[in-house]
C-alpha positions as CSV (number, residue, x, y, z in Angstrom):
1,X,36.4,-42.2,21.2
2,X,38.3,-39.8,23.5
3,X,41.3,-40.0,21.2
4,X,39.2,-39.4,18.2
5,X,37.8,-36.1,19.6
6,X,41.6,-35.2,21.5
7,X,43.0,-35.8,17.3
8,X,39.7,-33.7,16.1
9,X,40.5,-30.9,18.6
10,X,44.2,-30.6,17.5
11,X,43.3,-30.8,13.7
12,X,41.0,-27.7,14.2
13,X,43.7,-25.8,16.1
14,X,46.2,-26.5,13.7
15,X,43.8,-25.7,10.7
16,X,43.0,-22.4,12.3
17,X,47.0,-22.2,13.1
18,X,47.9,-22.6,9.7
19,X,44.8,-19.9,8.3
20,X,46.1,-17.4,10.4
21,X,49.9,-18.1,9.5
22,X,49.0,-17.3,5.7
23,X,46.8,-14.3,6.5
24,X,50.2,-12.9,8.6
25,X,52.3,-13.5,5.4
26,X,49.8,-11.9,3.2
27,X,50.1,-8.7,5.3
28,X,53.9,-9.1,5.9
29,X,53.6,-9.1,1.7
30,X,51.5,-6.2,1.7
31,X,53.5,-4.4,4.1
32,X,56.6,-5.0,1.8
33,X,55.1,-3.7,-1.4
34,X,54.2,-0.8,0.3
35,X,57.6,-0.1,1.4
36,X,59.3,-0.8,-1.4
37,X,56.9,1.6,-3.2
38,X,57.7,4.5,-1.2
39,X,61.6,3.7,-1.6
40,X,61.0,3.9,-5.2
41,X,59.2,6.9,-4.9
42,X,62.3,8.7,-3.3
43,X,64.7,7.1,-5.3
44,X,66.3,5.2,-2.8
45,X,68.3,2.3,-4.0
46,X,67.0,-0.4,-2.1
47,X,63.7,-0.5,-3.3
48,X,65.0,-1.5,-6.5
49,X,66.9,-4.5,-4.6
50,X,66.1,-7.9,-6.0
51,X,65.6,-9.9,-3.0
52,X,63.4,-7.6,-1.3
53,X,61.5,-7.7,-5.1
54,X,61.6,-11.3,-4.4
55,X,59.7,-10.7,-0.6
56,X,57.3,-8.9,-2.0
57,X,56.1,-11.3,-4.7
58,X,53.1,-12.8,-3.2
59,X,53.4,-16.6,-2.6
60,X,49.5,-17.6,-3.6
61,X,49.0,-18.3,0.0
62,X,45.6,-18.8,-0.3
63,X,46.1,-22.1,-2.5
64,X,48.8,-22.8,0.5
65,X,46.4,-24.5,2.7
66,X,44.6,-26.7,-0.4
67,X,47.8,-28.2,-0.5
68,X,48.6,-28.8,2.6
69,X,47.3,-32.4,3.6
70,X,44.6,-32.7,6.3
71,X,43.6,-29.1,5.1
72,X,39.3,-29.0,5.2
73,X,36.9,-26.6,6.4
74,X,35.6,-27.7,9.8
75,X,31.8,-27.3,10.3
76,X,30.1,-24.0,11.5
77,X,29.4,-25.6,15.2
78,X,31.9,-26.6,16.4
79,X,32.8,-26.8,19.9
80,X,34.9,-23.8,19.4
81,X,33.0,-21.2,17.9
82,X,35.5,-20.8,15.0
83,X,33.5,-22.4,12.5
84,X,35.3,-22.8,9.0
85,X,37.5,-19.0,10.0
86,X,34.9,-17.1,8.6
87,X,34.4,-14.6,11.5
88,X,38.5,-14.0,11.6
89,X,37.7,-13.1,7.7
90,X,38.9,-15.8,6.0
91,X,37.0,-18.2,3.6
């Protein structure tokens, strides 16, 4: 029983882990385009460099974690407080 909780326990951390990973990498994204943009708008030649254009295609991280295996929304009580993300904004 205690290694069932002890497994249950680590599979919410790394759930929650792996939610806030992908919401970092959608702001890193974000961050990039907006960079790029304002290189473009001052004619500076890297913002018209491809592998940058390639950093700042967004990955579809939010289908990421249906993909992962073991990826499920946990249940609103748990003994964390963290629910399924929902109050760190993610759904």
């Amino acid at each position: 029983m205690s290694q069932n909780r002890s497994n249950l326990q680590a599979d919410r951390r790394n759930h929650l882990d792996l939610q806030i990973n992908l919401l970092s990498e959608d702001e890193n994204t974000k961050m990039l385009q907006m960079l790029q943009a304002i290189c473009e708008h001052h004619n500076l030649a890297i913002g018209n460099d491809p592998e940058i254009r390639a950093m700042a295609r967004k990955t579809g991280s939010a289908q990421e974690s249906d993909r992962v295996p073991g990826s499920r929304n946990f249940p609103e009580n748990d003994e964390f407080g963290l629910g399924s993300g929902h109050a760190l904004g993610f759904k």
